[in-house]
C-alpha positions, -999 to 999 in steps of 0.1 A, spaced: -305 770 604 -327 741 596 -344 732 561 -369 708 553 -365 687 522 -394 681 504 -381 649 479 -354 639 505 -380 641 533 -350 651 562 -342 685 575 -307 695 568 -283 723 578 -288 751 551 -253 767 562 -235 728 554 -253 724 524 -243 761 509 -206 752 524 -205 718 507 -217 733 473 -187 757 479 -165 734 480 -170 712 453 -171 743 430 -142 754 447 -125 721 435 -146 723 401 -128 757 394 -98 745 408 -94 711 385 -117 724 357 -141 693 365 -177 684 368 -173 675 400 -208 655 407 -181 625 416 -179 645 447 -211 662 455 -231 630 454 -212 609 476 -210 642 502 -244 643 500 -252 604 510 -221 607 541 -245 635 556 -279 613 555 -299 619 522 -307 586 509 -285 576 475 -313 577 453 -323 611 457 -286 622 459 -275 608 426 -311 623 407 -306 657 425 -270 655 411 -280 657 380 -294 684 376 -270 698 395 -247 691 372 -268 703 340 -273 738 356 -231 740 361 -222 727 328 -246 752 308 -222 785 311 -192 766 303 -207 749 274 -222 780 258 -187 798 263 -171 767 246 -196 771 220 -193 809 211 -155 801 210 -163 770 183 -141 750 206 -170 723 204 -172 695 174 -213 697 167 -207 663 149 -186 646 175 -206 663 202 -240 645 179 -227 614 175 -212 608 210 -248 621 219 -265 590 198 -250 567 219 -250 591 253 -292 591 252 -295 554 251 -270 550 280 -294 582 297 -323 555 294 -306 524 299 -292 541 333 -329 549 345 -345 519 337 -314 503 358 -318 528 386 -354 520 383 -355 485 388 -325 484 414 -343 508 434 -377 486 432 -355 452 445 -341 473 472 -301 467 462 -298 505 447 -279 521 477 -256 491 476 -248 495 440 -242 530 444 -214 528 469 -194 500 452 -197 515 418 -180 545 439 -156 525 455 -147 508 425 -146 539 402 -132 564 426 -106 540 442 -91 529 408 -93 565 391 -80 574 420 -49 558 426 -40 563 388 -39 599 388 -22 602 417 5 575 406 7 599 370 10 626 393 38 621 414 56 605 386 52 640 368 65 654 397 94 633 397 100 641 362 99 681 373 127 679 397 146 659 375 142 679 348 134 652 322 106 657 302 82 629 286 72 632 246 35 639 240 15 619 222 2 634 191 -33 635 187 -47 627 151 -23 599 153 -38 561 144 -44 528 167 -64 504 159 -96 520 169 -90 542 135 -92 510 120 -130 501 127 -159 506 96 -180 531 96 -160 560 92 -178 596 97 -154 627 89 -154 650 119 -144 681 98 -136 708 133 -117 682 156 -99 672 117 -102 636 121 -117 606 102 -126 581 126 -153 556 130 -186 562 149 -186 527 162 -162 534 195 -178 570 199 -209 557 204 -200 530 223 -182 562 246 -214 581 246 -232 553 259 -207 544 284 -210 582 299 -251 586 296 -254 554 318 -227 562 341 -242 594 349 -282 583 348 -268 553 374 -244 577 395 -250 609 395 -219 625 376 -209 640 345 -180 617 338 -162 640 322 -131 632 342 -137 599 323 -149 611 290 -123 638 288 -89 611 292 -112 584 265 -110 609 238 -77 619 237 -55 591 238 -79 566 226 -97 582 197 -68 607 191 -93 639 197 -75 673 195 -69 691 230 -85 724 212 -122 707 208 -125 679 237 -133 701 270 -161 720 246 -175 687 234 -177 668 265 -196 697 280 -220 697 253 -224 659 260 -225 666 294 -254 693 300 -275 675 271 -273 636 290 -278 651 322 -308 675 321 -327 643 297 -311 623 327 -325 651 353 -360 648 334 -363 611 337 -353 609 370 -382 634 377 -408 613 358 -401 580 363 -389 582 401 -393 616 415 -369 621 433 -352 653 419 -353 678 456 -352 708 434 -351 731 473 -317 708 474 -306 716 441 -313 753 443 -289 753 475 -261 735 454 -259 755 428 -258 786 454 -230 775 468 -213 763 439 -215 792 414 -193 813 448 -168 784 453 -161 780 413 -148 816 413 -120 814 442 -109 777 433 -104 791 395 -84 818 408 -65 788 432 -59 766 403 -41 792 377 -15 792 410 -4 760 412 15 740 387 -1 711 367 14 684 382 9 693 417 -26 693 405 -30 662 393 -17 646 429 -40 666 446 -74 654 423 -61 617 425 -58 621 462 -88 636 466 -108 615 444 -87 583 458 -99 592 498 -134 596 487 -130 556 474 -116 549 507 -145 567 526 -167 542 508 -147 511 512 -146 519 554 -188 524 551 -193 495 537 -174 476 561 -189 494 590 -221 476 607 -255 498 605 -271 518 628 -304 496 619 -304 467 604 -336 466 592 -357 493 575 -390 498 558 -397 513 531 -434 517 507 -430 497 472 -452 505 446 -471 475 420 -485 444 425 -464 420 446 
């Protein structure tokens, strides 16, 4: 059954759209991630052009994180001051990561930005989790066991000026490095289309020493807040948000988060971990063999807008 997309201006396979939003919220439920690290690049190997994959992503990804935020929220698993700070920096890498998208876009090198930022990204995170992975594995069948770092403890990032007391995570850290954080995340996401809490989640605990009891909470907050500003940008500066596409998404997603929860409480945390890496590692590779492959055209036109 054949849709017309209005923003990505192709018709598309309503029945492989719904099944790929299935999937990713199956591995969403599965993982307990975002998973916009997966739905964007899906959506650019069936034909929609990067740019409008990456903005529809977004919001995407604001309408997924809401729930889980507001549940976070009701439970006060979420630090409002972390979550405000990490937001100071997060809106200013929102804009930064438009204006960038914006002017890539307008020299025509967006789409190749796009795929080596994924290759980069994916290939490296990739490889690292599944590496941790099998080496917990290892650890399982061996029976050894590895001491946990302790959060609250120091390095020298507690050692920076202008220290802010964040009174529900019980830390006293400075709001330099969790700013510069936020805006990592907000430009990330504006530029890429993901939530980067896979990224976000591993930076607050072992860097800034961030209790396990408050980070999932606060990084959703961060998360639904950078990308529906991100989502609102994208709609006014470049219009290119496919709200029909969207709509689809989240269909499918909401149905696939519910099995791949049920999945994920089934298999042990390890094996976990080497599936994600593995996952997110041949995703990297997918990019890597597209960008050595020759194109269909060589050439293509497209309108520009302003004064050349």
């Amino acid at each position: 059954m054949q849709l017309y997309l209005p923003i990505a201006d192709i018709p598309v396979n309503v029945l492989l759209i719904l099944a790929m939003g299935a999937a990713v919220g199956f591995v969403s439920g599965m993982f307990g991630i975002g998973g916009g690290f997966l739905m964007t690049p899906l959506l650019i190997f069936v034909g929609i052009a990067p740019a409008v994959a990456v903005a529809t992503v977004t919001s995407h990804i604001a309408a997924s994180s809401f729930s889980g935020a507001l549940s976070y929220w009701r439970k006060r698993a979420v630090d409002p001051m972390l979550a405000l700070v990490l937001l100071s920096g997060g809106v200013i890498g929102t804009i930064l990561g438009v204006l960038t998208f914006t002017r890539l876009r307008s020299l025509g090198q967006l789409d190749l930005l796009i795929a080596l930022s994924y290759l980069v990204l994916l290939s490296g995170v990739g490889a690292a989790m599944s590496w941790e992975g099998l080496r917990a594995m290892l650890r399982a069948r061996q029976n050894r066991t590895v001491p946990l770092r302790r959060s609250g403890g120091h390095g020298w990032v507690h050692g920076l000026p202008l220290k802010i007391r964040f009174k529900r995570s019980k830390i006293y850290l400075s709001a330099i490095p969790v700013i510069a954080i936020g805006l990592l995340i907000g430009f990330i996401g504006a530029v890429m289309g993901i939530g980067g809490g896979f990224i976000l989640v591993p930076l607050l605990i072992y860097l800034l020493r961030v209790p396990t009891s408050t980070v999932i909470g606060t990084s959703m907050m961060l998360t639904l807040i950078t990308m529906t500003f991100a989502t609102v940008l994208h709609a006014a500066t470049n219009h290119l948000v496919d709200a029909v596409l969207a709509l689809i998404l989240m269909t499918g997603g909401v149905t696939g988060a519910q099995f791949g929860a049920r999945a994920g409480q089934r298999i042990r945390g390890e094996h976990l971990r080497l599936l994600l890496g593995m996952l997110i590692l041949a995703v990297g590779i997918r990019f890597a063999i597209e960008l050595g492959l020759r194109p269909a055209d060589l050439y293509t036109v497209r309108e520009t807008t302003g004064d050349i």
